[in-house]
C-alpha beads as a LAMMPS data file, in Angstrom:
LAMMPS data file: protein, C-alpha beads

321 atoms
320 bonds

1 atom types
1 bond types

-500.0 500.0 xlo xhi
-500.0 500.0 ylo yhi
-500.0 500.0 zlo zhi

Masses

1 110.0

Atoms # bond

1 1 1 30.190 42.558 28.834
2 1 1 27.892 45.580 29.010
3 1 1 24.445 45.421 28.166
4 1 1 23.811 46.965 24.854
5 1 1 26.797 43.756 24.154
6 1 1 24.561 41.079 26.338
7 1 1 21.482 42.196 24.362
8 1 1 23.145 41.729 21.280
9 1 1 24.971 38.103 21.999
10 1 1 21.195 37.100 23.351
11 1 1 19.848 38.325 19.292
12 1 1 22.760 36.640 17.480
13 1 1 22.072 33.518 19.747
14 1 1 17.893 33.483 19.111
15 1 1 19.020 33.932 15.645
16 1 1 20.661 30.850 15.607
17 1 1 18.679 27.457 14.296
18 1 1 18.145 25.509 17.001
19 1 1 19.756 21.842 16.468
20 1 1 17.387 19.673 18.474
21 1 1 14.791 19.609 15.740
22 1 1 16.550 18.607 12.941
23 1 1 19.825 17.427 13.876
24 1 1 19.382 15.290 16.592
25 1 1 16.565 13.166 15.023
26 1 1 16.217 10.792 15.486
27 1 1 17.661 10.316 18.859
28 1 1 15.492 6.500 19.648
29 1 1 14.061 3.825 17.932
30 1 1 11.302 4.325 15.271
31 1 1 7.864 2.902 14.517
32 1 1 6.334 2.228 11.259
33 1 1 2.497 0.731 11.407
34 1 1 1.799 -1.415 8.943
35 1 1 -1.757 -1.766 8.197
36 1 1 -1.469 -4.882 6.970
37 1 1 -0.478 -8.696 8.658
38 1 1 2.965 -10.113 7.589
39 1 1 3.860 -10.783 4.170
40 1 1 2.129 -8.953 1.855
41 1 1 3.927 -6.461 -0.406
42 1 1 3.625 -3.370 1.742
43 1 1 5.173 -5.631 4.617
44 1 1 8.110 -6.384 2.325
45 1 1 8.981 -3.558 0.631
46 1 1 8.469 -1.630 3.838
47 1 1 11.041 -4.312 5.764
48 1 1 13.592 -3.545 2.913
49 1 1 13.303 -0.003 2.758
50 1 1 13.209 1.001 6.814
51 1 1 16.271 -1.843 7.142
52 1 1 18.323 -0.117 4.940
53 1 1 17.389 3.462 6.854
54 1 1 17.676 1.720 9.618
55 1 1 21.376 1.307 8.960
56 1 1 22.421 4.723 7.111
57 1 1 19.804 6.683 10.391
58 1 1 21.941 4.664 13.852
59 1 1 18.010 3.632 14.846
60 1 1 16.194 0.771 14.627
61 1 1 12.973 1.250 12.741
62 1 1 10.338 -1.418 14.419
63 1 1 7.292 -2.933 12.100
64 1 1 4.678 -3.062 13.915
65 1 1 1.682 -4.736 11.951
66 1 1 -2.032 -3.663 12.562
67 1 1 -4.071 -5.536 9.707
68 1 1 -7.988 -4.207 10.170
69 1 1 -10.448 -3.550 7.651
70 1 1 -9.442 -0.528 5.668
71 1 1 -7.030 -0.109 7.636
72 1 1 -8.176 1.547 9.919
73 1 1 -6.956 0.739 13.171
74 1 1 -2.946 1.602 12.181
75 1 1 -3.881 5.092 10.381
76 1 1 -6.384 6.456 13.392
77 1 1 -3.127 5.186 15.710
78 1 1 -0.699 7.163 13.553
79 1 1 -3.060 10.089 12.939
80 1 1 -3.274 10.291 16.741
81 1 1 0.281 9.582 17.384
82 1 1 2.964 12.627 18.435
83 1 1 3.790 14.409 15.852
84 1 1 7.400 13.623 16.499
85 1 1 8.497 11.750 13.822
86 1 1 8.965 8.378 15.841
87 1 1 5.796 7.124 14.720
88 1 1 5.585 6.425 11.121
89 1 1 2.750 4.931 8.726
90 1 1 2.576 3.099 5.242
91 1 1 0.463 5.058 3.370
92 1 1 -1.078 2.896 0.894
93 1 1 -3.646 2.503 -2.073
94 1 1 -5.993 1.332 0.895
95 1 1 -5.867 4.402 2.250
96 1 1 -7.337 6.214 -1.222
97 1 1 -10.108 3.488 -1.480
98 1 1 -11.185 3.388 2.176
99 1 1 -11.109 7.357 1.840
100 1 1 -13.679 6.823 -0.871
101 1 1 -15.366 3.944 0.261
102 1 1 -16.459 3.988 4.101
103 1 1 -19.084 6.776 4.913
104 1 1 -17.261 7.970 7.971
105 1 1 -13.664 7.312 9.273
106 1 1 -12.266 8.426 12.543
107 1 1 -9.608 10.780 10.930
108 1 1 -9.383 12.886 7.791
109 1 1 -7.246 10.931 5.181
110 1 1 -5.755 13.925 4.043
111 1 1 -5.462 16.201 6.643
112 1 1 -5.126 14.496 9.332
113 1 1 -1.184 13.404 8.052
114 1 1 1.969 15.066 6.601
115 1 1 3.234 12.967 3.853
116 1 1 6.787 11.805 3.442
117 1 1 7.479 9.992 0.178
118 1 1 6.146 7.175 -2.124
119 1 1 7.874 3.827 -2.348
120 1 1 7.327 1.642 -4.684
121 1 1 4.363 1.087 -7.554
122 1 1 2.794 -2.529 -8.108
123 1 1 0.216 -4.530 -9.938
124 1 1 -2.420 -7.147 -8.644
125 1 1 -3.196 -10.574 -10.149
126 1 1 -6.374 -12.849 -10.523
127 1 1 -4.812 -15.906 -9.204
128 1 1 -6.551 -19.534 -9.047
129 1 1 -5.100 -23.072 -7.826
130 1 1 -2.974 -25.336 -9.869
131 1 1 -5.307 -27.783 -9.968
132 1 1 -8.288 -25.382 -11.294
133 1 1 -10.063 -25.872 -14.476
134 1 1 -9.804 -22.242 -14.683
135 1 1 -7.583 -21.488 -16.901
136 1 1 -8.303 -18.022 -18.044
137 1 1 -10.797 -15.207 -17.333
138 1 1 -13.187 -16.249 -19.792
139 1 1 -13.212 -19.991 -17.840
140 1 1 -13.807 -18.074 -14.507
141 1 1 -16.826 -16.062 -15.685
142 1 1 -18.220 -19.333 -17.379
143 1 1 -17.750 -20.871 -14.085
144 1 1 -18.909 -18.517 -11.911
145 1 1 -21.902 -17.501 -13.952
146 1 1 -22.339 -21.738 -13.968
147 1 1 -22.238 -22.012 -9.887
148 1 1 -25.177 -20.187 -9.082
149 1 1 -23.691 -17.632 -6.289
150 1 1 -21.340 -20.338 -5.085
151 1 1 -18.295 -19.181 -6.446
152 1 1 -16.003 -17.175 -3.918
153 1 1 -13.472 -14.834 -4.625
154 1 1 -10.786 -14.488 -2.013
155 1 1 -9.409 -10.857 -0.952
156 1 1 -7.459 -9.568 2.292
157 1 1 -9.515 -6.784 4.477
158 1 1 -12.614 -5.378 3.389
159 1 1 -12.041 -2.233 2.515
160 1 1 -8.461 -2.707 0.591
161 1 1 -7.305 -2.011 -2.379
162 1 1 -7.898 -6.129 -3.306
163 1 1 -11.500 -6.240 -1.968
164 1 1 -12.075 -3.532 -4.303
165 1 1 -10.911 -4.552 -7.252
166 1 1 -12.904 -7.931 -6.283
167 1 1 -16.228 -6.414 -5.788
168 1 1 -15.052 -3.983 -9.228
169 1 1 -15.041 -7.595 -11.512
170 1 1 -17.767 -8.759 -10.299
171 1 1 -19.333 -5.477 -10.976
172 1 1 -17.992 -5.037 -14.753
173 1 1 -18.098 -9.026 -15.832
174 1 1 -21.369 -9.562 -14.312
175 1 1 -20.965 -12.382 -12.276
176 1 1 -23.040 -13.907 -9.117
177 1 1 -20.284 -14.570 -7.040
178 1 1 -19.208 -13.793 -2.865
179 1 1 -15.854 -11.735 -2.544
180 1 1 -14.638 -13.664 0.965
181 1 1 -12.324 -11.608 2.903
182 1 1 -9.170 -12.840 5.121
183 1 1 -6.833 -11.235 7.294
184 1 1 -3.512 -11.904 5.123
185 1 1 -2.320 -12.960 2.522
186 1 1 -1.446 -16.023 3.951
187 1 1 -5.159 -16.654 5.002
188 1 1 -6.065 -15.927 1.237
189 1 1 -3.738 -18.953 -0.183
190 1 1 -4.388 -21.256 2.001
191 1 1 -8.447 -21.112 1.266
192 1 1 -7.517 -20.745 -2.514
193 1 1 -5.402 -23.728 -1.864
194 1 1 -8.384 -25.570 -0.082
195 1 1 -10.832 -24.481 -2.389
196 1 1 -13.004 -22.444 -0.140
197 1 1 -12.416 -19.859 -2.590
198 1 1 -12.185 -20.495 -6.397
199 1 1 -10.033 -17.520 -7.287
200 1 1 -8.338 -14.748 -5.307
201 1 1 -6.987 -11.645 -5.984
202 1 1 -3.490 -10.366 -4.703
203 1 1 -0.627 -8.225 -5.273
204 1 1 1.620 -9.853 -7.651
205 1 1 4.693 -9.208 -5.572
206 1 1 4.238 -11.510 -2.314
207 1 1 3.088 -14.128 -4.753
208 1 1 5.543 -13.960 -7.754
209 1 1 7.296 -16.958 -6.283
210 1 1 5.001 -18.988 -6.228
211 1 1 3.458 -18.360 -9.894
212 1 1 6.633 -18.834 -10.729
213 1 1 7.197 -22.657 -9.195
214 1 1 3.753 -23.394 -10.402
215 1 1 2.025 -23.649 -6.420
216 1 1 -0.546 -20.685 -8.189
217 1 1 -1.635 -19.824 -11.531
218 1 1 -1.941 -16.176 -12.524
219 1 1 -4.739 -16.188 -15.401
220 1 1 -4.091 -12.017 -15.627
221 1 1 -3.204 -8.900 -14.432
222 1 1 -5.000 -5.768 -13.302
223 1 1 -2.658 -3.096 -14.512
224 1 1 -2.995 -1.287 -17.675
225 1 1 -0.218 -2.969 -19.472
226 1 1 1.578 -6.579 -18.181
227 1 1 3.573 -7.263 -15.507
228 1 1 7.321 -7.394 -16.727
229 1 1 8.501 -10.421 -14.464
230 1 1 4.997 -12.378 -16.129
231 1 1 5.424 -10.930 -19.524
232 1 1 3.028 -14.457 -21.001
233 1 1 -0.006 -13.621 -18.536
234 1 1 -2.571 -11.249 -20.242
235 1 1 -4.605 -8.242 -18.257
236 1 1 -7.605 -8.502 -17.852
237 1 1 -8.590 -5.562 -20.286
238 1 1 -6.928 -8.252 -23.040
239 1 1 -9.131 -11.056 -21.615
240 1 1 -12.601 -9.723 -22.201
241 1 1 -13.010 -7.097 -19.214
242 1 1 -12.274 -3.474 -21.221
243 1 1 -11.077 -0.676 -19.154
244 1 1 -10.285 -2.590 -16.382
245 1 1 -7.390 -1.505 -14.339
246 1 1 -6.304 -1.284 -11.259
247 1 1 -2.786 -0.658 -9.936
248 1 1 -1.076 0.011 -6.263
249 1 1 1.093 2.368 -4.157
250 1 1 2.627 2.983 -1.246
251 1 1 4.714 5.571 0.888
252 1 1 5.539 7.061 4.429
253 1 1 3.196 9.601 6.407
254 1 1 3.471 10.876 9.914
255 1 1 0.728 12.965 11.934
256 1 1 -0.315 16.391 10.764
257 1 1 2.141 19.008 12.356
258 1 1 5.538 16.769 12.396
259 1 1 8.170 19.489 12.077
260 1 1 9.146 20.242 8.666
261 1 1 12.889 19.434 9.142
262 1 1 11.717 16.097 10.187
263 1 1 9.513 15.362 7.137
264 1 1 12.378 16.770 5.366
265 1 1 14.788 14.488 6.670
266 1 1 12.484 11.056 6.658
267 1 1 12.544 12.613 3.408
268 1 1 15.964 12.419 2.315
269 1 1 16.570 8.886 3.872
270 1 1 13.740 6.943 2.222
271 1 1 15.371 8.559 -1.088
272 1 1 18.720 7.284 -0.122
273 1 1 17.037 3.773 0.932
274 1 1 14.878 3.182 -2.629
275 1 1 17.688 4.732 -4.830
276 1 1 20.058 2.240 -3.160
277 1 1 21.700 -1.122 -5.289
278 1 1 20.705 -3.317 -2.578
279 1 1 16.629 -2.065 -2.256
280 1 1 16.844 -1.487 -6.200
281 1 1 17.721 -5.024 -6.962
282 1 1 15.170 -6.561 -4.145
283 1 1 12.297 -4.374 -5.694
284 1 1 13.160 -6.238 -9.153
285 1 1 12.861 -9.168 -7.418
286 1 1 9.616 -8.723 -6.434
287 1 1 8.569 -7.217 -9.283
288 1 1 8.334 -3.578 -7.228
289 1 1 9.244 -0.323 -9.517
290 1 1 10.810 2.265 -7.618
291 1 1 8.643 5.457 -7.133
292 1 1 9.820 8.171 -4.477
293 1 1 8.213 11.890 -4.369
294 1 1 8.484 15.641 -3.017
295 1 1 5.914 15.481 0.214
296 1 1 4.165 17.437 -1.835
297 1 1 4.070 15.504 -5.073
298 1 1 2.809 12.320 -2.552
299 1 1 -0.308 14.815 -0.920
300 1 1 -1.051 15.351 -4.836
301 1 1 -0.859 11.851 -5.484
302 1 1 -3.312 11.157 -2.682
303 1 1 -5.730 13.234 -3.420
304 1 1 -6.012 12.719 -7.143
305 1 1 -5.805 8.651 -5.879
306 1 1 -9.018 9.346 -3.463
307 1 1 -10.692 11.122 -6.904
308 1 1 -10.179 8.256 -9.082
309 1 1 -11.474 5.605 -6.536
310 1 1 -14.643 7.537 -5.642
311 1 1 -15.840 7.648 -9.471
312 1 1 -14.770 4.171 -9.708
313 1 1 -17.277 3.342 -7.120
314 1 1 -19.928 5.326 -8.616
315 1 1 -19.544 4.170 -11.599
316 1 1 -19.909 0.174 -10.942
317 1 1 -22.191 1.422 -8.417
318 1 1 -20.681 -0.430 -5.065
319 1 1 -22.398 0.629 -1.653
320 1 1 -20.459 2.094 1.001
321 1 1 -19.456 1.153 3.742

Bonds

1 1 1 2
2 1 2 3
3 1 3 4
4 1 4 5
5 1 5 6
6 1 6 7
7 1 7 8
8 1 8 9
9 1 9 10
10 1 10 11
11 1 11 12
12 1 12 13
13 1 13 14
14 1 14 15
15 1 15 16
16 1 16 17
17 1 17 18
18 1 18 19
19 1 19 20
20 1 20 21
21 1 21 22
22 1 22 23
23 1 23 24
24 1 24 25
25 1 25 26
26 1 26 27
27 1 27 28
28 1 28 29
29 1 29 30
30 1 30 31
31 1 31 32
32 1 32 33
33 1 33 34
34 1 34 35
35 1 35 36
36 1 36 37
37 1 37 38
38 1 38 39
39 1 39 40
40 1 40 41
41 1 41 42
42 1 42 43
43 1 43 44
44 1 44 45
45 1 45 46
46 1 46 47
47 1 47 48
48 1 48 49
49 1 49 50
50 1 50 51
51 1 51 52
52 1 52 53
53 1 53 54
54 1 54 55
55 1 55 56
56 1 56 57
57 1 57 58
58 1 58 59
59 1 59 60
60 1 60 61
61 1 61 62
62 1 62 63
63 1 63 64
64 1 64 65
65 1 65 66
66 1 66 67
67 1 67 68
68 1 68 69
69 1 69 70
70 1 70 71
71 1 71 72
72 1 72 73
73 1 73 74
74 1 74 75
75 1 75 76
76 1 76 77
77 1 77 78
78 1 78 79
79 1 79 80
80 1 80 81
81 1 81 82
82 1 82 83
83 1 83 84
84 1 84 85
85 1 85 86
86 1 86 87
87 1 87 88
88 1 88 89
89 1 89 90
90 1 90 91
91 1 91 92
92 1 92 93
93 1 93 94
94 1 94 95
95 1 95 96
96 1 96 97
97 1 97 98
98 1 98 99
99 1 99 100
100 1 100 101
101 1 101 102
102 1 102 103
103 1 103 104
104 1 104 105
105 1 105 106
106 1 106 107
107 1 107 108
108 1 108 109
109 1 109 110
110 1 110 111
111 1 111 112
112 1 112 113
113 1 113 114
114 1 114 115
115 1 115 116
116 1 116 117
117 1 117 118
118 1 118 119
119 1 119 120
120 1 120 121
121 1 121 122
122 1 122 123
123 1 123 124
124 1 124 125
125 1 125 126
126 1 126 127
127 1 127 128
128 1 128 129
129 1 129 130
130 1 130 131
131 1 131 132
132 1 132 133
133 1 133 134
134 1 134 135
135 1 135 136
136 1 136 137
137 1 137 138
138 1 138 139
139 1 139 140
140 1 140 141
141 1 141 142
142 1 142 143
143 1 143 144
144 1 144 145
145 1 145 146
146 1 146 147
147 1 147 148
148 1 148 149
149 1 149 150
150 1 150 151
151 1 151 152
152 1 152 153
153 1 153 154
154 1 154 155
155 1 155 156
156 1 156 157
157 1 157 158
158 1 158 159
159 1 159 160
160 1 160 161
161 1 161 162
162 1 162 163
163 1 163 164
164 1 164 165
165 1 165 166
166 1 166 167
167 1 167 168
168 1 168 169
169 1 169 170
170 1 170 171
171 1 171 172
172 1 172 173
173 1 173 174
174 1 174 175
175 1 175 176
176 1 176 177
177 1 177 178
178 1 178 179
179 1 179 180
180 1 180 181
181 1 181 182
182 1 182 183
183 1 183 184
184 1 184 185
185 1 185 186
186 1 186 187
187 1 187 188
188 1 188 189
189 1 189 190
190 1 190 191
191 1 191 192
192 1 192 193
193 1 193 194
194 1 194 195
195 1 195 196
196 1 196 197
197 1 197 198
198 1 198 199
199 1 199 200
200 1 200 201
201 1 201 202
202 1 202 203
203 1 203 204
204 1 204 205
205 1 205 206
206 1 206 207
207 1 207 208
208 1 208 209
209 1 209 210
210 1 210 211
211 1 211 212
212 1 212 213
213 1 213 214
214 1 214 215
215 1 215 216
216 1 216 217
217 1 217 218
218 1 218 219
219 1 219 220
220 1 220 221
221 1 221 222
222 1 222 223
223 1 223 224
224 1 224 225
225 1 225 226
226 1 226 227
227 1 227 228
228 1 228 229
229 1 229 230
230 1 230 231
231 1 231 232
232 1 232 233
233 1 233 234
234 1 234 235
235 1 235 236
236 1 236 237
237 1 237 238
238 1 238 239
239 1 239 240
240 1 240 241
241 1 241 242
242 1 242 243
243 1 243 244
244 1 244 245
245 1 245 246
246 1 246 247
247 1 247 248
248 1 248 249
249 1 249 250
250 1 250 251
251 1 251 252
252 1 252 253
253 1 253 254
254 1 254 255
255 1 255 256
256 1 256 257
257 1 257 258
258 1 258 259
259 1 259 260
260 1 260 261
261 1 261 262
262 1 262 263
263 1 263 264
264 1 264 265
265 1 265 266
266 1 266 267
267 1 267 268
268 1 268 269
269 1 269 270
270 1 270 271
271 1 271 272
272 1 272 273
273 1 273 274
274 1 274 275
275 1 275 276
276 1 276 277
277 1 277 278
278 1 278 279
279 1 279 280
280 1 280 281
281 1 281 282
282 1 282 283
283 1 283 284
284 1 284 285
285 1 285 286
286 1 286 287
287 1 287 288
288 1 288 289
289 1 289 290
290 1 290 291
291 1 291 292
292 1 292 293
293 1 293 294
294 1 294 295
295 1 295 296
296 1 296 297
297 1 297 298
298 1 298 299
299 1 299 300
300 1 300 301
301 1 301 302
302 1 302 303
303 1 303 304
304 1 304 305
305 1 305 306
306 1 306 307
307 1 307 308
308 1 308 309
309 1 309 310
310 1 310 311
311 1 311 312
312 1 312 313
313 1 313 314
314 1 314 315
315 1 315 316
316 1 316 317
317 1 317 318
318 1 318 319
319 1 319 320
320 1 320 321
């Protein structure tokens, strides 16, 4: 071959896309941090949704949980990580509210990440014990307003989405009361359970069960209109708190600077995963609705998200963290 031939070939070949960014992800094992402890809703829908890629991708996708307050400890890990693509994060509601909440975090919410896709959409419940007198939100303001500051409300992390909408009640009803926070979900039932904590507030999801066999008692709702799987329990703008609400989110992120094919193809597989019969008809279950985005849609989302929570706080007039 001569060289004005060699020259050529080397052009055409330079040309060429190169297949080791795109087509040979992902080529191990995946992480997703979770920045919350086991069962909660983000650990659930996020175990249905990365099994399901797990299987269509020829990876395993590991959940590695990294509760903290705000979450913080799993996003500054992920916002750190390689931007690879083998190191993935739940992006949550959290995320919005500790954006807006804490003074200073060790990473920029925003552009510290490249966004993938939502997941799923979900509502929160006021929840109290079978075995409360509390049988709607009117009884718990009596009876908080009755205990002179001894009435606890029970909430994972400070910082979350929950603790929030906590210290947001207390803030629009009035009422003396201590917003008790616990590592999990788990930690929050049992002290509801116990009564160390007279009410609690949780995503309905990881609880529906149990509303459902009578173990808790949902006296309302947080979103704007009710929850479809509890169609008899009112929200709380319908028992006595107007223009309350508060919903959830979440979705997948990696570090700022993950190659766009990568996004892109994270991308098309959570799609694929959500859209599927199988996740469809466990997000029913748990009372989940389906809610996927452009990576750019989900950056919008964010940052509108981050928006909303910071006049929220302004307006009830919560300190910062």
């Amino acid at each position: 071959m001569n060289k004005a031939l060699q020259t050529a070939a080397c052009l055409l070949i330079a040309g060429l896309p190169h297949p080791a960014a795109g087509q040979a992800y992902p080529a191990k094992p995946i992480r997703l941090l979770v920045p919350f402890g086991p069962g909660g809703v983000g650990d659930i829908t996020s175990r249905a949704v990365m099994q399901k890629m797990s299987e269509a991708i020829g990876q395993q996708i590991i959940i590695d949980n990294r509760p903290s307050a705000g979450g913080i400890v799993a996003t500054e890990t992920v916002a750190k990580s390689e931007p690879d693509g083998y190191t993935l994060y739940l992006m949550n509601n959290t995320n919005a509210v500790s954006a807006a909440m804490f003074k200073k975090l060790p990473y920029d919410t925003v552009k510290d990440f490249s966004m993938v896709s939502t997941i799923g959409a979900f509502s929160l419940g006021v929840l109290v014990s079978p075995e409360s007198p509390v049988k709607s939100v009117k009884d718990l303001i009596a009876q908080a307003k009755a205990s002179a500051g001894k009435f606890n409300i029970g909430t994972i992390n400070i910082g979350t989405t929950q603790f929030l909408s906590a210290e947001l009640l207390k803030s629009m009803t009035g009422i003396d009361s201590t917003t008790v926070p616990f590592n999990n979900t788990a930690g929050v039932l049992t002290a509801l359970r116990g009564n160390n904590v007279q009410a609690a507030i949780e995503f309905l999801p990881p609880v529906l069960g149990q509303v459902r066999a009578n173990s808790l008692r949902a006296i309302a709702v947080t979103s704007k209109s009710r929850f479809a799987l509890l169609p008899d329990v009112p929200t709380l703008t319908e028992s006595g708190v107007p223009g309350y609400e508060v919903s959830s989110w979440n979705g997948i992120a990696v570090a700022a600077k993950t190659p766009k094919a990568v996004v892109e193809r994270l991308n098309r597989e959570i799609h694929a995963a959500v859209n599927s019969p199988q996740i469809r008809a466990r997000f029913q279950e748990l009372g989940v609705e389906q809610n996927t985005s452009t990576a750019d849609g989900m950056r919008k989302f964010l940052v509108d998200e981050i928006a909303k929570w910071n006049a929220l706080i302004d307006k009830a007039n919560i300190p910062r963290l």
